[in-house]
C-alpha positions, 0 to 999 in steps of 0.5 A, spaced: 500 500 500 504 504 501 508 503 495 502 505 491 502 511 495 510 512 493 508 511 485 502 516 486 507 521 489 512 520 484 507 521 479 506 528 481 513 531 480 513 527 473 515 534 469 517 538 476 524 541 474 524 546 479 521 545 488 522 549 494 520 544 500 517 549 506 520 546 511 520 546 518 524 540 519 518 537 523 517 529 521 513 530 515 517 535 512 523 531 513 520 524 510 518 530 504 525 533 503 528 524 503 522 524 498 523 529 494 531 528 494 530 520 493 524 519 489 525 526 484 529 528 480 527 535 481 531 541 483 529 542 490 531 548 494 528 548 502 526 555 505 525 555 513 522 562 516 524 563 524 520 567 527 520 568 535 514 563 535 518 557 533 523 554 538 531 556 536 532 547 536 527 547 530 531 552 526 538 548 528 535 541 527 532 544 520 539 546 518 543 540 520 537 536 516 538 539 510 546 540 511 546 532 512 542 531 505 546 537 501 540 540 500 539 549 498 536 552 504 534 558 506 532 561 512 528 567 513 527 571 520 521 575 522 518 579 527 511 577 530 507 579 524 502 585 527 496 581 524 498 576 530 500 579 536 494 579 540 493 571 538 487 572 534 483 565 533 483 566 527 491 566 527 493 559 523 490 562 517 493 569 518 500 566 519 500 560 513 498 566 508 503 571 511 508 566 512 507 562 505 507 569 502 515 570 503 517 564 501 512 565 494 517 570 494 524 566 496 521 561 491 521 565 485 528 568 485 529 560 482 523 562 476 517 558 475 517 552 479 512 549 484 512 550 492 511 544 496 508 543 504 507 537 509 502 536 510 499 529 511 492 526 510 490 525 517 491 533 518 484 534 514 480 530 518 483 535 524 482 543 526 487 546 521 485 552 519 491 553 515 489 549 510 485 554 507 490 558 506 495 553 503 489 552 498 489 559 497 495 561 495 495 554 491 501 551 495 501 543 494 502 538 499 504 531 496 503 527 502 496 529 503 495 528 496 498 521 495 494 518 501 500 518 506 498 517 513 501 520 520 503 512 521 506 511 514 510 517 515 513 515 520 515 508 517 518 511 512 522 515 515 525 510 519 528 508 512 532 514 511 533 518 517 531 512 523 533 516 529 528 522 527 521 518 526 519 517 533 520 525 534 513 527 537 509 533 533 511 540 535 506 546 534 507 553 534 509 556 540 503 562 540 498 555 541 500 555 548 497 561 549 488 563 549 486 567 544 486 573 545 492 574 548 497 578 547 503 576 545 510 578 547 518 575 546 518 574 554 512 570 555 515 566 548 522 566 552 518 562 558 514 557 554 520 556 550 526 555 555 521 550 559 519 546 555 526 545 553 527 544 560 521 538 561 524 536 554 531 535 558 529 531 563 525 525 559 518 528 557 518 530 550 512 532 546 510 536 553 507 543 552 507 549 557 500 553 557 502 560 559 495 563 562 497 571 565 502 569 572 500 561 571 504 556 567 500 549 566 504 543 564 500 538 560 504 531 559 502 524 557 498 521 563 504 516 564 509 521 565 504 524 571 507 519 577 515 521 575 513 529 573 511 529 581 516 525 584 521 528 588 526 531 586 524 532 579 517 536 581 522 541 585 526 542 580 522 543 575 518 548 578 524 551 581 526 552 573 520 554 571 518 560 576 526 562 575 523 565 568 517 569 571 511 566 572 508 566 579 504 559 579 506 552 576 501 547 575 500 540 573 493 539 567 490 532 571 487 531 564 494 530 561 496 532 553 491 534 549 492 537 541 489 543 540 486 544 547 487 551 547 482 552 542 476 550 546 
């Protein structure tokens, strides 16, 4: 099955000369680069934008990807675009049309070619208003578009890149945060710097939501019992207060995508 999926994909690129990959060094991103490099014989060019609601790791992971695969790789650097500096809800549209616009523009000093995302099947059954956006602005998402599951995606990339395909899903940094609440450098500072910390101790894939002077942890349920061991709920604590919030608290419900968004 997946082999028909990889034909189908291959199928796409048929007559492609010339890709840009937006590419955020995330699992699905980076199968598409090993994709598009191994299974293509197009000319492909990556372009990751920074802004300060992605974490500094994911940049540096991203470069030493594309370095270890010889790919082209442009990185742009933003400031929080006005449009979201209070987090609208509408915010994932807002930031892919903006983001997506400046790599349109990187994409085009290459001449006419076509622009690529990751975005996977699974995605469209999921609250991605992102989506909308990319169809917008007729940005193609190959892996989407070829069937390939999250599951899939992660098998494949066993094959080109093993020590990667179990990384948990990272979302931008403003999904920490309500709607509707304004976003600054310092708090994207806090949530940053202590996930990389609960991250350091063994709890990967955990998330910091910033509510004004509370933090709230919210990890997978079996990590709960460890997290508020001593002297691990100590440190953590002490760590997290250390980057200016009053209050440390532990989500009893546990990690739950898109939990900010009810």
């Amino acid at each position: 099955m997946i082999e028909d999926k990889l034909h189908h994909f291959r199928s796409l690129f048929n007559k492609a000369e010339i890709v840009t990959l937006a590419f955020s060094g995330g699992v699905d991103s980076t199968l598409l680069l090993y994709l598009l490099r191994h299974e293509t014989s197009a000319a492909v060019k990556a372009v990751t934008v920074k802004t300060p609601y992605i974490p500094e790791w994911e940049l540096a992971e991203a470069i030493e990807i594309c370095r270890e695969t010889d790919t082209e790789h442009a990185v742009i650097r933003l400031d929080i675009p006005d449009i979201l500096i209070n987090n609208p809800a509408d915010r994932c549209y807002l930031c892919k049309k903006e983001l997506f616009s400046w790599i349109i523009d990187e994409a085009a000093k290459r001449g006419p070619g076509i622009i690529v995302d990751g975005t996977n099947s699974d995605d469209t059954g999921l609250h991605r208003p992102g989506l909308k956006a990319l169809e917008e602005l007729k940005i193609l998402s190959p892996l989407r578009d070829s069937g390939f599951t999250k599951g899939e995606i992660r098998e494949l990339l066993r094959k080109y890149k093993p020590d990667m395909a179990d990384k948990p899903a990272y979302s931008c940094l403003m999904t920490r945060l309500p709607y509707n609440t304004r976003v600054t450098r310092n708090v994207l500072e806090i949530i940053e710097n202590g996930e990389q910390y609960i991250h350091s101790l063994g709890f990967p894939g955990t998330r910091l939501r910033v509510h004004g002077d509370i933090a709230r942890i919210e990890t997978s349920l079996k990590n709960l019992p460890e997290i508020l061991s001593e002297p691990v709920r100590q440190s953590i604590t002490e760590k997290i207060r250390s980057l200016g919030v009053r209050y440390v608290t532990i989500d009893l419900e546990g990690y739950r995508t898109g939990s900010m968004d009810t």
